[in-house]
Kinemage of the C-alpha trace (Angstrom):
@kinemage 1
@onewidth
@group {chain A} dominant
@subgroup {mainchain}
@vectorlist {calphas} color= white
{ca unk a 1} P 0.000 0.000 0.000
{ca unk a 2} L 1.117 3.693 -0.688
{ca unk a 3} L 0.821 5.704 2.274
{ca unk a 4} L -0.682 9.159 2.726
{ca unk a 5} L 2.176 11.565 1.904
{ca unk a 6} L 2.556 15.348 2.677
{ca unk a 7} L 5.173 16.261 0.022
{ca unk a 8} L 6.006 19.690 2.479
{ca unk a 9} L 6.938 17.215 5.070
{ca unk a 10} L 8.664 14.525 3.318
{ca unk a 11} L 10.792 16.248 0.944
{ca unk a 12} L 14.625 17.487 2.313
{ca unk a 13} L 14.951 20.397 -0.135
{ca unk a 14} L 14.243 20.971 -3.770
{ca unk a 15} L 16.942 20.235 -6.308
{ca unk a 16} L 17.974 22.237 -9.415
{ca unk a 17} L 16.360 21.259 -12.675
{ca unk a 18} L 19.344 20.830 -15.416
{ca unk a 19} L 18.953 23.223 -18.398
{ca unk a 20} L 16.146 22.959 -20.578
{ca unk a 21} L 17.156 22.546 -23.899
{ca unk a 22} L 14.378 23.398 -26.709
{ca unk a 23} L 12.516 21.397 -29.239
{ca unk a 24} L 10.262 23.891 -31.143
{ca unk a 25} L 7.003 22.871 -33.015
{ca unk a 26} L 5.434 24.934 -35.202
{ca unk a 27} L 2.881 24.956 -32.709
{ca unk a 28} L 1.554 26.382 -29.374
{ca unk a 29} L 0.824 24.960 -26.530
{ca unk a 30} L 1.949 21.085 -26.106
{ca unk a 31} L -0.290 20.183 -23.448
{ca unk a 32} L 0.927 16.628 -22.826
{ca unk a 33} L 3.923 14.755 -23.887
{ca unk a 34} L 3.976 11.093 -24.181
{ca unk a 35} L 6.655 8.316 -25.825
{ca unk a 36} L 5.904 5.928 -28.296
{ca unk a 37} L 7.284 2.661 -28.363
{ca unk a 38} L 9.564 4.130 -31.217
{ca unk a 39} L 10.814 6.705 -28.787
{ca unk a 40} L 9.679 9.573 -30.225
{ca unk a 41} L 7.226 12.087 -28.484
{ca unk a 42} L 3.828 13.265 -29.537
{ca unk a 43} L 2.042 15.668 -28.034
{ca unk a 44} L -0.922 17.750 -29.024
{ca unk a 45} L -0.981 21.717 -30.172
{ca unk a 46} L -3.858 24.354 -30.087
{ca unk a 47} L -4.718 24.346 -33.234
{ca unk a 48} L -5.612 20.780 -33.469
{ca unk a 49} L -2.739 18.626 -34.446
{ca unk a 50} L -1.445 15.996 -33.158
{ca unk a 51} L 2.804 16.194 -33.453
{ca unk a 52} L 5.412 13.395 -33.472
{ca unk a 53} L 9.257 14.560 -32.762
{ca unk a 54} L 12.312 12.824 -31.850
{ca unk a 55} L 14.009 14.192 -28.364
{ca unk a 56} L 17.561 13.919 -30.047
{ca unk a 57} L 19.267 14.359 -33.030
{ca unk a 58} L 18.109 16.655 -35.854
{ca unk a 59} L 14.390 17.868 -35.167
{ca unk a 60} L 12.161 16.510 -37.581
{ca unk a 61} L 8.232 17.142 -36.558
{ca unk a 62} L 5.549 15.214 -38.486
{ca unk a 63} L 1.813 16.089 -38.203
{ca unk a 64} L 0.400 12.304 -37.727
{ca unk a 65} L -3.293 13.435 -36.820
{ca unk a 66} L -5.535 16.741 -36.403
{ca unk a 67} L -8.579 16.249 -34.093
{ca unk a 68} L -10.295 19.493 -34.980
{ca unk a 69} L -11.235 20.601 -31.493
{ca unk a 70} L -8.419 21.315 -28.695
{ca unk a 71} L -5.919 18.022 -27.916
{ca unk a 72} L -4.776 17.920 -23.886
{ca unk a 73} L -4.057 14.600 -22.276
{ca unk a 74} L -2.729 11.811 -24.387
{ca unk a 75} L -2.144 8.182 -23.805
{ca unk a 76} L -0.448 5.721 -25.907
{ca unk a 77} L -2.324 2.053 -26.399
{ca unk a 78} L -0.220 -0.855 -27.109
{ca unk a 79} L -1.387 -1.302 -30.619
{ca unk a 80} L 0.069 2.219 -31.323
{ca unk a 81} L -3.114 4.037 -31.675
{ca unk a 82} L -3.598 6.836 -29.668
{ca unk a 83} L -6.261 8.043 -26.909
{ca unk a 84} L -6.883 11.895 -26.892
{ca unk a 85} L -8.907 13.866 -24.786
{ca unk a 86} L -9.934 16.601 -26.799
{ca unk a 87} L -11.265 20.009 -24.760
{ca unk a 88} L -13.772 20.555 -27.674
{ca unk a 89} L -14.551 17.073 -29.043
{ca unk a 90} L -14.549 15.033 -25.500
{ca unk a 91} L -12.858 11.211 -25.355
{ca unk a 92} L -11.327 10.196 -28.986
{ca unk a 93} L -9.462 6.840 -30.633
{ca unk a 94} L -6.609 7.889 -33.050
{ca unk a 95} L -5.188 5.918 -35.598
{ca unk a 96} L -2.314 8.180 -36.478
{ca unk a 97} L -1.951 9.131 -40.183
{ca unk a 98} L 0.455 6.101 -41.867
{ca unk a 99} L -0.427 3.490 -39.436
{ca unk a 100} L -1.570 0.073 -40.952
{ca unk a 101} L -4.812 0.806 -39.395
{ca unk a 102} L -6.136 3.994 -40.884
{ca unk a 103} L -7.923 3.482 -44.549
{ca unk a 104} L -6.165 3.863 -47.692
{ca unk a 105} L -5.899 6.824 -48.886
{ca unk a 106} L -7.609 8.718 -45.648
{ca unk a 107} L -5.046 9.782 -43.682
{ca unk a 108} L -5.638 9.630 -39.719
{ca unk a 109} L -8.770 7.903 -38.579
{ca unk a 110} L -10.427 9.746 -35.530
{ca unk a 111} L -13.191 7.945 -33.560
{ca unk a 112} L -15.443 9.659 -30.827
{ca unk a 113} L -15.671 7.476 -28.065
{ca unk a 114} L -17.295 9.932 -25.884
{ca unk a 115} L -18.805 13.121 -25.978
{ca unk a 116} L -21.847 13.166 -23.484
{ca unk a 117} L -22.140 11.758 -20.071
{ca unk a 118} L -25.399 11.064 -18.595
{ca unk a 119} L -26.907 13.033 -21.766
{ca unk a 120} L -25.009 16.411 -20.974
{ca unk a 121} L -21.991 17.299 -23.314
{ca unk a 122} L -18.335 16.359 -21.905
{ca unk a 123} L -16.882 19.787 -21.466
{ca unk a 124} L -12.851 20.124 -20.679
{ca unk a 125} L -11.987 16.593 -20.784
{ca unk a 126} L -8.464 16.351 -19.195
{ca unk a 127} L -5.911 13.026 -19.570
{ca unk a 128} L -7.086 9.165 -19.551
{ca unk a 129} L -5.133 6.435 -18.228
{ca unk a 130} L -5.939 2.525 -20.243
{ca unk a 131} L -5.832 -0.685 -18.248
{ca unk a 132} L -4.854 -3.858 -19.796
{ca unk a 133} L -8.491 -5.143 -20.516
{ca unk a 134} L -8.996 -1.833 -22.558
{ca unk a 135} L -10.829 0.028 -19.829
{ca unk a 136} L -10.312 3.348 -20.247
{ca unk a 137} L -10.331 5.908 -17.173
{ca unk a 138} L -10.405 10.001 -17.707
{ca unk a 139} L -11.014 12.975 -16.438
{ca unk a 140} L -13.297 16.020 -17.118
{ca unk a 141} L -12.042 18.829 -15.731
{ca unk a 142} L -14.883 21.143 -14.890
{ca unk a 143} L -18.916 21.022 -15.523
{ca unk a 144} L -19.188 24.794 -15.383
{ca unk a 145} L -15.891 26.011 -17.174
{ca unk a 146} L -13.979 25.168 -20.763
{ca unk a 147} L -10.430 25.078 -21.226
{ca unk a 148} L -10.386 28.639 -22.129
{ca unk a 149} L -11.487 29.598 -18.829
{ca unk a 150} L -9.628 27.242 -16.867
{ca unk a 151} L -8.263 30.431 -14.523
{ca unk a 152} L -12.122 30.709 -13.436
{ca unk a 153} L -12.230 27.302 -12.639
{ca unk a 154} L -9.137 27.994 -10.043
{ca unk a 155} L -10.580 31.255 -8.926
{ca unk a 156} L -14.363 30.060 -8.225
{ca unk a 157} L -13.119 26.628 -6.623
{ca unk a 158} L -16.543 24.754 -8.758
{ca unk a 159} L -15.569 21.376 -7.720
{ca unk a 160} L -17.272 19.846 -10.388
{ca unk a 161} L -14.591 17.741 -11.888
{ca unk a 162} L -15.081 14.077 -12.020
{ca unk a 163} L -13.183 10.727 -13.289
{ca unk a 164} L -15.187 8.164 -15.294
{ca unk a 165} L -14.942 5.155 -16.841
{ca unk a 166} L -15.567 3.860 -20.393
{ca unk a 167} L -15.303 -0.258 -20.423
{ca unk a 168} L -13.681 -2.063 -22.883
{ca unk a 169} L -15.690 -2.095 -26.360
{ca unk a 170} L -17.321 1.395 -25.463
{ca unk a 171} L -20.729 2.326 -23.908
{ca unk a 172} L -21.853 4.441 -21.555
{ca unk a 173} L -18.952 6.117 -19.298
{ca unk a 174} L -19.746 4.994 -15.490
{ca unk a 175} L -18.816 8.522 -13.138
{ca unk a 176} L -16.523 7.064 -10.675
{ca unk a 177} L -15.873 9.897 -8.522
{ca unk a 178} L -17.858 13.339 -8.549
{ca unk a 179} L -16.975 16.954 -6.909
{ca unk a 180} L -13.137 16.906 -7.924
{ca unk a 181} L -11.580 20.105 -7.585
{ca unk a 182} L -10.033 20.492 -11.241
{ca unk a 183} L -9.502 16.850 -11.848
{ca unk a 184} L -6.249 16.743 -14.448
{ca unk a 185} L -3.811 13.867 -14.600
{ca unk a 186} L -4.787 10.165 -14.568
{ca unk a 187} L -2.662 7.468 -13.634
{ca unk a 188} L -2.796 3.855 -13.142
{ca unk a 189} L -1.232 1.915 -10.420
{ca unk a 190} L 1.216 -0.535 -11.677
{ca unk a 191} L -0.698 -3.371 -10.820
{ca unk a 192} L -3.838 -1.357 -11.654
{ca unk a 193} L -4.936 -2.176 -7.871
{ca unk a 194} L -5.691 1.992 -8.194
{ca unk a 195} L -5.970 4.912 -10.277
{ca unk a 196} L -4.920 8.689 -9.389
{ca unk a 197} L -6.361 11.698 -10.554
{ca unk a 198} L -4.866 15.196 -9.837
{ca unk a 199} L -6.837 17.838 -8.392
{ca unk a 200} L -5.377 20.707 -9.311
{ca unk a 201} L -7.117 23.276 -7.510
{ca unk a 202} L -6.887 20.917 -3.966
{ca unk a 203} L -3.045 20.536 -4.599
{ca unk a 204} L -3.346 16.754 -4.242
{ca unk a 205} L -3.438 13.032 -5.866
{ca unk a 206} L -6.944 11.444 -5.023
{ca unk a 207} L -6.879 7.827 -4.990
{ca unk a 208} L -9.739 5.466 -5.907
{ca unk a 209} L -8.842 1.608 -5.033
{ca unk a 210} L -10.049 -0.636 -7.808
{ca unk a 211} L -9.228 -4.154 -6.273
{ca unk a 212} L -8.115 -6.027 -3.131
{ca unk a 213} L -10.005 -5.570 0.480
{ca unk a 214} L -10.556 -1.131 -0.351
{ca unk a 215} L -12.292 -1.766 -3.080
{ca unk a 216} L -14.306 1.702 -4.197
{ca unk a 217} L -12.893 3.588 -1.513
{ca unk a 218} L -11.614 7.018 -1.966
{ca unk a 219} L -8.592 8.797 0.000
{ca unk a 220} L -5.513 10.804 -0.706
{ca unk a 221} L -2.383 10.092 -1.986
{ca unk a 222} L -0.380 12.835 -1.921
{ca unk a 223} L -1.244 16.225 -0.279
{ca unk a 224} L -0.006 19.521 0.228
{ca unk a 225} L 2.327 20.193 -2.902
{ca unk a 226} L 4.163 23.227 -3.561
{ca unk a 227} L 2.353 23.969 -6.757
{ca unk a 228} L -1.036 23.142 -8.627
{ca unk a 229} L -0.668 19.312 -10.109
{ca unk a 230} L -1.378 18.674 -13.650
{ca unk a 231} L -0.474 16.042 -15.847
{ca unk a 232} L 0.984 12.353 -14.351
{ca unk a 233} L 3.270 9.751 -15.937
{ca unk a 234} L 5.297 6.946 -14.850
{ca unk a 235} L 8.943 6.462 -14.740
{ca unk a 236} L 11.230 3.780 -15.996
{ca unk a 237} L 11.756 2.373 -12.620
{ca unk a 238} L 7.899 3.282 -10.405
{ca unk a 239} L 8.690 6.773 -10.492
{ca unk a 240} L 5.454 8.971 -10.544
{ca unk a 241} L 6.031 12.098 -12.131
{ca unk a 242} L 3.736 15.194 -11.582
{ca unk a 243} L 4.429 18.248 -13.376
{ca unk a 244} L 3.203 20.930 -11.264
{ca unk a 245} L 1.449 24.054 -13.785
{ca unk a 246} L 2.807 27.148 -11.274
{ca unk a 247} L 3.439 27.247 -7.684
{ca unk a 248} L 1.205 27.754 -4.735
{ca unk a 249} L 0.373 32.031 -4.565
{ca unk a 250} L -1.138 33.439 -1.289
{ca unk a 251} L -3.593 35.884 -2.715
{ca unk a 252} L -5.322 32.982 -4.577
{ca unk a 253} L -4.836 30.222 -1.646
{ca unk a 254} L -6.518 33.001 0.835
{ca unk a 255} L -9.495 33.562 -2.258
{ca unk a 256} L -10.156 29.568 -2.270
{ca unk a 257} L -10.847 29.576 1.363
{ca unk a 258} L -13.266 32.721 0.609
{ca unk a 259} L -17.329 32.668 0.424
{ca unk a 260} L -18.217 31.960 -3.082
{ca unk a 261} L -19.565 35.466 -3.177
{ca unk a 262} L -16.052 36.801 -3.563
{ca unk a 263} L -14.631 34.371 -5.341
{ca unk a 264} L -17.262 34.872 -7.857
{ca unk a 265} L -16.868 38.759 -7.814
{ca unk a 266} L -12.943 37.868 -8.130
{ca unk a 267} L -13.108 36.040 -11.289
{ca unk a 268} L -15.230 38.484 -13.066
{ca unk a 269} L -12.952 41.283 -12.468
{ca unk a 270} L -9.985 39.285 -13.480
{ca unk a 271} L -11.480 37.494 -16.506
{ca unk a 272} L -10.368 40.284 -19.198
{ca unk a 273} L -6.897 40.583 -17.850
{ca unk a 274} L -3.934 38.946 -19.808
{ca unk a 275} L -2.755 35.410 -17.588
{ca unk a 276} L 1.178 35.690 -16.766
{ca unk a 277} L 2.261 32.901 -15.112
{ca unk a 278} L 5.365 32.725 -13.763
{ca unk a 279} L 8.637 31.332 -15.509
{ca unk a 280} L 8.959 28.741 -13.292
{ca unk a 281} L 9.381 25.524 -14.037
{ca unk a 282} L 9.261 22.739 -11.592
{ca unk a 283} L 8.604 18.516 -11.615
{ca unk a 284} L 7.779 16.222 -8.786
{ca unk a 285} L 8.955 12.769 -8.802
{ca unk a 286} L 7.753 9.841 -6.294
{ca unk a 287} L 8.590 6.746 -5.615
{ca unk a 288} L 5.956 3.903 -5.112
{ca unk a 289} L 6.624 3.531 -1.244
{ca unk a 290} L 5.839 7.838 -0.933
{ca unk a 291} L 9.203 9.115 -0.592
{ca unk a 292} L 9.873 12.161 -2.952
{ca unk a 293} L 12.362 11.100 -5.001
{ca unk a 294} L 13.006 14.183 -7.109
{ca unk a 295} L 11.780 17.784 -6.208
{ca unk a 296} L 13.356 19.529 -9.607
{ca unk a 297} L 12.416 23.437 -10.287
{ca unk a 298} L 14.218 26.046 -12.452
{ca unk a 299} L 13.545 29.708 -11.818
{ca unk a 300} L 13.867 32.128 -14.733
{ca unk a 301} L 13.541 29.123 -16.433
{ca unk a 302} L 12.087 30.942 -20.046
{ca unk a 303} L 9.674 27.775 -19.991
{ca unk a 304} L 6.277 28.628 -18.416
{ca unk a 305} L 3.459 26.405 -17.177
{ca unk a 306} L 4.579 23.181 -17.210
{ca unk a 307} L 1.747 20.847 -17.474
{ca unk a 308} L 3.430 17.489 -18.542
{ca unk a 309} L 6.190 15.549 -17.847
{ca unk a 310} L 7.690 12.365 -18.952
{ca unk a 311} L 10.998 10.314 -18.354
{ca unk a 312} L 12.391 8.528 -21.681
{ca unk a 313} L 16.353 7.806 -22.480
{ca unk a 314} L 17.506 9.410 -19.279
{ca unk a 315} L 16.065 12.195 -19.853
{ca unk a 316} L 13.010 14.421 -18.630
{ca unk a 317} L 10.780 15.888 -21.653
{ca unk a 318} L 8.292 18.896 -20.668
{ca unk a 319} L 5.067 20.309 -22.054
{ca unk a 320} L 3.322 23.448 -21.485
{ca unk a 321} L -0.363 24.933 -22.723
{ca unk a 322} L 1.257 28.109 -23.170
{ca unk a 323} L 4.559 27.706 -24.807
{ca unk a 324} L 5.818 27.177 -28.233
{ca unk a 325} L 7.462 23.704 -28.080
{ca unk a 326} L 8.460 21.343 -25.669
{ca unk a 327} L 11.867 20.958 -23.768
{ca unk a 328} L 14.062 18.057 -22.546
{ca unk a 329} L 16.667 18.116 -20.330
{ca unk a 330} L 19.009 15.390 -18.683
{ca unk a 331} L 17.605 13.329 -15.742
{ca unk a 332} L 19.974 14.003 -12.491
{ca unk a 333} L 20.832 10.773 -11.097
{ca unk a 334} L 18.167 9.105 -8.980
{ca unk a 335} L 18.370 9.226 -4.926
């Protein structure tokens, strides 16, 4: 069992991040990254494409699939297709463009797997996680805000996140767990005994047990990070990654703990003012028994809002939803 961990109490100090060196896209805003079983990265870009890049050598990007919504969370299945979560198109299948199994002379194939839940349109649907049966668990974000507005979402603390679950061959999504604040990153267990969501807005991992004696019961993982959680992957050796989008700000941790009232009156004043978050850029890593393994930020880092991370090669590749392409940089050696 994982225990409960408080990463403010169980971390000795953060360490440096190495330099960030850049891959540029031709594209804004790679919200996740994820590795193929080629190696190369993919990752998703505002204006609808799907990218493929190798993290070293020569950058060569290829265009393998365009959604025509919004791409955020990606996952890779193990017959190479891809599963998106689109902000404007909800849950989709992806049979990226040149693969054996899109139809001759098409290009990508793109199937909607889901795009209502309970008869209501899937707004802001965040990252999915597969099992091995083909089960597929995701996130939607908010009920009440779209990705555009996802600084409202923060500000007015809705709550109305939720994880689901599609089964394997499709259907109707099951809700798992309702009243997540700013559910984000999904991540499977490696035994698939659990899956964790982030909620961003809560600064914590949620935890709903899927097997064994806690069966359906919900608690926390982690609590208490430094910054607001995002996107989760897994290491080569257990490691749980967590990029963390910005750090933790009084004036907005005092405005969460506010009557809705004023948060509501908040967001309304600061809706038509330009976001800057800060250049910061900072990664948790933990290991499967809780212990932080790597606490890595860079300040002044020129790479801002880091909402994905992923370990491939011995390195540590980065996304962003505001930033122009993604970075790498080299792994510092494990503790």
């Amino acid at each position: 069992m994982t225990p409960r961990l408080s990463v403010t109490a169980r971390t000795a100090g953060p360490g440096v991040l190495p330099p960030l060196r850049p891959i540029p896209l031709g594209g804004t805003g790679p919200e996740d990254v994820v590795v193929d079983r080629e190696g190369r990265v993919i990752t998703g870009v505002a204006d609808g494409r799907i990218l493929r890049v190798r993290p070293r050598g020569p950058v060569r990007v290829e265009q393998i699939a365009r959604t025509g919504g919004r791409p955020l969370g990606l996952e890779v299945l193990p017959d190479g297709r891809l599963l998106v979560c689109d902000a404007e198109r909800g849950l989709l299948r992806v049979t990226p463009e040149g693969d054996p199994g899109a139809r001759a002379g098409s290009g990508e194939r793109i199937e909607v797997l889901v795009d209502r839940v309970a008869g209501q349109p899937l707004r802001f649907c965040g990252n999915a996680a597969a099992a091995a049966d083909g089960t597929v668990y995701f996130t939607a974000s908010s009920r009440r805000f779209g990705l555009q507005e996802w600084l409202g979402e923060l500000m007015e603390r809705t709550a109305t996140g939720r994880l689901l679950r599609l089964p394997p061959g499709g259907g109707e999504p099951e809700v798992l767990l309702d009243d997540l604040d700013f559910a984000k990153g999904v991540l499977l267990a490696e035994d698939e005994s659990w899956v964790a969501v982030a909620e961003t807005g809560a600064f914590r991992l949620t935890r709903l047990w899927l097997s064994g004696p806690r069966t359906g019961r919900r608690d926390t993982l982690v609590e208490n990070l430094p910054g607001f959680p995002d996107n989760l992957s897994r290491g080569t050796d257990g490691t749980m990654w967590v990029a963390l989008a910005g750090p933790r700000q009084r004036p907005l941790d005092w405005l969460r703990r506010a009557p809705e009232s004023v948060r509501r009156a908040a967001w309304r004043a600061a809706r038509p003012l330009p976001i800057r978050p800060r250049p910061v850029a900072h990664v948790l890593g933990i290991g499967p028994g809780g212990r932080v393994r790597h606490d890595l930020s860079r300040r002044r880092a020129g790479y801002r809002m880091v909402t994905s991370v992923c370990e491939h090669d011995g390195m540590l590749i980065l996304g962003s939803l505001l930033e122009k392409g993604i970075v790498a940089c080299e792994l510092p050696g494990r503790a």
